[in-house]
C-alpha positions in Angstrom: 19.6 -3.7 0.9 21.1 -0.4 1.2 21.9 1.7 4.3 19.1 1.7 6.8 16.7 4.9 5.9 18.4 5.5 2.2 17.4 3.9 -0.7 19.0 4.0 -4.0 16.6 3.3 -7.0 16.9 -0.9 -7.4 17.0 -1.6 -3.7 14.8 -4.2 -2.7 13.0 -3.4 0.8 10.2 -4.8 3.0 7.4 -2.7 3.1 4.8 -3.7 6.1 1.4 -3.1 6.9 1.6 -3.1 11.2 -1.1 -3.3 13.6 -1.4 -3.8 17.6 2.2 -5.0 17.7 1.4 -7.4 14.6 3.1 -7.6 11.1 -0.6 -7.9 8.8 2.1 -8.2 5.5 5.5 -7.9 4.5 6.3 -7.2 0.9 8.9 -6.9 -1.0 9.7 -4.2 -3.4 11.9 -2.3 -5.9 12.6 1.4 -4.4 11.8 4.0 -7.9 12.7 7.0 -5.9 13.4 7.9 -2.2 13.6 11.9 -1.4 12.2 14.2 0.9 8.7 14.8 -1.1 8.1 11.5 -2.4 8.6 8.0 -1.9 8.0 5.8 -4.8 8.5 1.7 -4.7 7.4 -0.8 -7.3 6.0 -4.6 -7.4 4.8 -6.8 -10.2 2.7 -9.8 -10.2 4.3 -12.8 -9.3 5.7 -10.6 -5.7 6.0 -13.6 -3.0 4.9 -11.7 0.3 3.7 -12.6 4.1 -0.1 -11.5 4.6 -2.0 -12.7 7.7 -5.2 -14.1 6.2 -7.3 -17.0 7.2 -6.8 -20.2 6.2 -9.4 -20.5 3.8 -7.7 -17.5 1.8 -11.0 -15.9 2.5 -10.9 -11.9 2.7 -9.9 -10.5 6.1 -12.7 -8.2 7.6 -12.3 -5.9 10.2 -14.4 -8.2 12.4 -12.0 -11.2 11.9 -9.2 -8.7 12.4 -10.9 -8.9 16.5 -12.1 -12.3 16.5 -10.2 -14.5 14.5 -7.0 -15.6 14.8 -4.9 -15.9 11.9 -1.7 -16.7 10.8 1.3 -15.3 8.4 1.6 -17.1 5.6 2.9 -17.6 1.7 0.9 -15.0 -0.3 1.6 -14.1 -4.1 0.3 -10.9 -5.4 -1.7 -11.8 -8.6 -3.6 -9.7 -11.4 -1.1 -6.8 -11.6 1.7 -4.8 -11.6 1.7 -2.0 -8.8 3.8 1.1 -8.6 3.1 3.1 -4.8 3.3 6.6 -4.3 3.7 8.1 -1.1 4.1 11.9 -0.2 6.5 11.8 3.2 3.9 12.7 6.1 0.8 12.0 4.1 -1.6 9.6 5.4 -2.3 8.3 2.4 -0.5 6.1 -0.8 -1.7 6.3 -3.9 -1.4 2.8 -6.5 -0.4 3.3 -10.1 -2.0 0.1 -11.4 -1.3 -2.1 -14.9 -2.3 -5.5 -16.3 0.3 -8.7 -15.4 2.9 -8.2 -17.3 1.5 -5.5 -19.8 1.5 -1.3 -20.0 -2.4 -1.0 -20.4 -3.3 0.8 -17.2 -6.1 0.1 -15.7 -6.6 2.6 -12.3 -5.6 4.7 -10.0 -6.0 3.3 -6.4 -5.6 5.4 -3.0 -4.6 3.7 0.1 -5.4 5.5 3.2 -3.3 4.6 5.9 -0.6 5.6 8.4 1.9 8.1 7.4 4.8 5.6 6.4 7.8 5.1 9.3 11.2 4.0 8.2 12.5 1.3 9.8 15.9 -0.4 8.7 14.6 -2.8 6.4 12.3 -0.4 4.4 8.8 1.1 6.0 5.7 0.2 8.1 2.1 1.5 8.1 -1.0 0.7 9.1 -3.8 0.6 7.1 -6.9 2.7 7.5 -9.5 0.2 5.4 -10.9 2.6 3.5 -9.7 3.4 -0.3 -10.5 5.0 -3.4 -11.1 3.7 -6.7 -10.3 6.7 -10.0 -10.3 5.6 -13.4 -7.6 5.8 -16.1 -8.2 9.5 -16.9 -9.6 10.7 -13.9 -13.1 11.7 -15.1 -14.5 9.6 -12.0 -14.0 7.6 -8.9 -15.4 5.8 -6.0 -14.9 5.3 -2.4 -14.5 1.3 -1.7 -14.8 -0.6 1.6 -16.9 2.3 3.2 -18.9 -0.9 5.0 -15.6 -2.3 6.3 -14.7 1.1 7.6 -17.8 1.3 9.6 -17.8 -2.1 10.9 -13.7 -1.1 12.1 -15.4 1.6 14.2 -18.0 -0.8 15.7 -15.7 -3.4 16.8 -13.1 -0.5 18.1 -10.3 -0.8 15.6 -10.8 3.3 14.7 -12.6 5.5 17.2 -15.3 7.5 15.3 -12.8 10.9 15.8 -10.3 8.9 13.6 -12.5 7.4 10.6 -13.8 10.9 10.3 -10.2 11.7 9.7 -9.7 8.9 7.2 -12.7 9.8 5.3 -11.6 13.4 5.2 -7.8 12.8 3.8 -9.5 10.7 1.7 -11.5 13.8 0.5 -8.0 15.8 0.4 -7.2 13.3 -1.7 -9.8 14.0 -4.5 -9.3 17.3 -4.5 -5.8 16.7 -5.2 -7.1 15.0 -8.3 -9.4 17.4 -9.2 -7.0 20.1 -9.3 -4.5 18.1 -11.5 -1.9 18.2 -8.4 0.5 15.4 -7.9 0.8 12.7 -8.4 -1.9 12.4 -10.7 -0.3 15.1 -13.4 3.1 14.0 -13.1 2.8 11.3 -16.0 3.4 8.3 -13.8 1.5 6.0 -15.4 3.2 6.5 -18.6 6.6 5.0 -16.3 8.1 1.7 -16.7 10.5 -0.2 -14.8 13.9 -1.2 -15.4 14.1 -4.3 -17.9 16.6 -6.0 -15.7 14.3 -5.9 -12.5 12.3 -9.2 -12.2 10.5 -10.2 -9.0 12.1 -9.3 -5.7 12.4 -11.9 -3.2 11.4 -11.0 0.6 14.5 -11.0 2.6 15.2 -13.0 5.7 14.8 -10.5 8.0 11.1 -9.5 6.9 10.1 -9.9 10.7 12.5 -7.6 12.1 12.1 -5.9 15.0 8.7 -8.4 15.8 8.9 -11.3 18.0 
């Protein structure tokens, strides 16, 4: 860890998805660059995190986020290898997404969510359940989750006010893309980590600042 609110590229940090005074995950990850106009982090398959899920490992709705209790537990992320990308302020990240262990690249994925907050063990969020889906060159997309985002609203996770928001920086979003503005025409799926940096391990003090 470095000094609380500056990374150096290699750091290993905890970066938490937060909601009604819960930690919903805690993973660890490489910081790739930490400046005023972009924040870039890095995890590969293999990545041991904390993800509150039920017990069957079933998907976590945003009804069950209401209704069900759950539990942290031992999660490891599987399939691929995930750089983040996160404008400072933006309430949005956008995934830079490869095969385990290889270069082909398979998508570009946007997160809406929170604008990120430092904390002294890396950055929370909280995620806003809808996403997009853009292929490898970025001749199409989709929305995903748009059912999920709707059943958030019935339950009262998101006012209606606020998941016209998401859905409209989602929209921002895609006209980033279709204007070729970063981070889609900065070559960053063409970027490849260190050879040295293997999985990071989640610190003890994931849980900071949560009782």
């Amino acid at each position: 860890m470095g000094e609380a609110n500056h990374w150096k590229e290699g750091d290993v940090i905890v970066f938490r998805g937060v909601h009604q005074k819960k930690i919903w995950y805690a993973l660890p990850v490489f910081v790739v660059q930490d400046t005023r106009n972009l924040v870039a982090v890095y995890w590969p398959a293999g990545t041991n995190a904390k993800v509150r899920m039920k017990s069957t490992g079933e998907r976590v709705t945003p009804v069950d986020a209401i209704r069900t209790p759950m539990e942290l537990i031992d999660y490891t992320w599987k399939r691929t290898d995930v750089l983040m990308l996160i404008t400072p302020e933006a309430a949005h990240a956008v995934y830079v997404m490869w095969e385990e262990g290889h270069r082909n690249f398979l998508c570009w994925y946007v997160n809406l969510q929170d604008p990120i907050c430092r904390t002294p063990i890396g950055f929370d969020t909280r995620d806003h359940v809808l996403d997009i889906v853009i292929n490898p060159d970025r001749s199409s997309w989709h929305w995903k989750d748009e059912e999920d985002l709707e059943d958030a609203v019935a339950v009262g996770l998101f006012s209606g006010e606020e998941a016209s928001k998401i859905r409209a920086e989602g929209e921002r979003v895609i006209s980033l893309l279709g204007e070729n503005r970063p981070p889609f025409c900065d070559g960053w799926e063409k970027w490849s980590p260190p050879s040295h940096w293997r999985i990071p391990e989640l610190p003890g003090i994931w849980n900071s600042g949560f009782s």
